[in-house]
N, C-alpha and C positions, 0 to 999 in steps of 0.2 A: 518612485520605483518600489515592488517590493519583490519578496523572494518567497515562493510556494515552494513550502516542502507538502510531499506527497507520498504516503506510503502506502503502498498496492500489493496485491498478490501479486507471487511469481508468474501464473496463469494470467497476469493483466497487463503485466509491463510490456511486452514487445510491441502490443496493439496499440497501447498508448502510448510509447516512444513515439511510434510509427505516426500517428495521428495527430501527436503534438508538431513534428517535427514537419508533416504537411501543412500546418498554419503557421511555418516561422520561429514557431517555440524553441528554444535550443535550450536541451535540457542535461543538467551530468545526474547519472545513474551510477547508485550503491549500493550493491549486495548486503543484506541484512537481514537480522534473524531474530524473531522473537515473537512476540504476542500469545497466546491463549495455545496455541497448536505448538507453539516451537517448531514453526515449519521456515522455511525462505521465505522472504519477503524483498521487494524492490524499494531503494526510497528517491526516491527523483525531487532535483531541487531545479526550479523555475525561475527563473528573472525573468519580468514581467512590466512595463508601464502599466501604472494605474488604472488607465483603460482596457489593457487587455485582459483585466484580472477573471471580468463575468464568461467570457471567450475562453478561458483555459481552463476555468472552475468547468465550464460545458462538454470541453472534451474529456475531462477528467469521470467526471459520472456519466457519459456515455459510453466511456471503455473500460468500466471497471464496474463488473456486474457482480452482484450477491448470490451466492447459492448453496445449497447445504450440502452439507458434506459428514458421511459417518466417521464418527472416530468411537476409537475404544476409551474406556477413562484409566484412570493412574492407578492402580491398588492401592485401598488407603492403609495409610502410614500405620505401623502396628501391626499390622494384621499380618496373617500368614497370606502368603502371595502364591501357596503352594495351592489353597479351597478358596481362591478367589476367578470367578469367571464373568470376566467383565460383560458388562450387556452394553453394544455399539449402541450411541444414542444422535441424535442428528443435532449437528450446531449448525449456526449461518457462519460464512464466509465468504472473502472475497468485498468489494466494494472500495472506498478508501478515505483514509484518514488523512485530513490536509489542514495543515499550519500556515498560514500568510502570513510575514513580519517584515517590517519597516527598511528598509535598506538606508542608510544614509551617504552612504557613496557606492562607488561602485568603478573596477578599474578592468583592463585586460590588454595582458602585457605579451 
């Protein structure tokens, strides 16, 4: 057995709830926050047989798409923040980041 964590854009999780939970997937979702934007992020943890691992890695990159997105940048440190006019530059976002680790039991009560 193992356990997929999976962390998505907010813009990704409902679709992938949804998605996971029409192939049997049962998943708990946690509100989280951090990465490069400091924007919300979802992180869903999976239990999973062995076998179903390639099947849920599948719906994972199918419901969680990349795309860019403008953001302004931070004023750098020092500087007068009064003659600084940020120029919006385009990052990618979106997609997701997933950890698979070993479970050695597993209970529910």
């Amino acid at each position: 057995m193992k356990l997929i964590i999976a962390v998505v854009q907010d813009k990704d999780s409902n679709r992938l709830t949804n998605a996971l939970s029409d192939d049997n997937f049962q998943t708990t979702k946690l509100a989280t926050t951090g990465g490069f934007l400091k924007e919300g992020n979802t992180t869903l943890m999976i239990g999973c047989q062995d076998e179903h691992i390639d099947s849920a890695l599948k719906i994972i990159k199918d419901n969680c798409s990349q795309r860019e997105q403008m953001v302004a940048p931070i004023s750098p440190m020092g500087g007068n923040a009064d003659s600084y006019i940020p120029k919006p530059v385009k990052v990618e976002v979106g997609g997701a980041t997933v950890f698979i680790l070993p479970i050695e039991s597993f209970f529910r009560f």
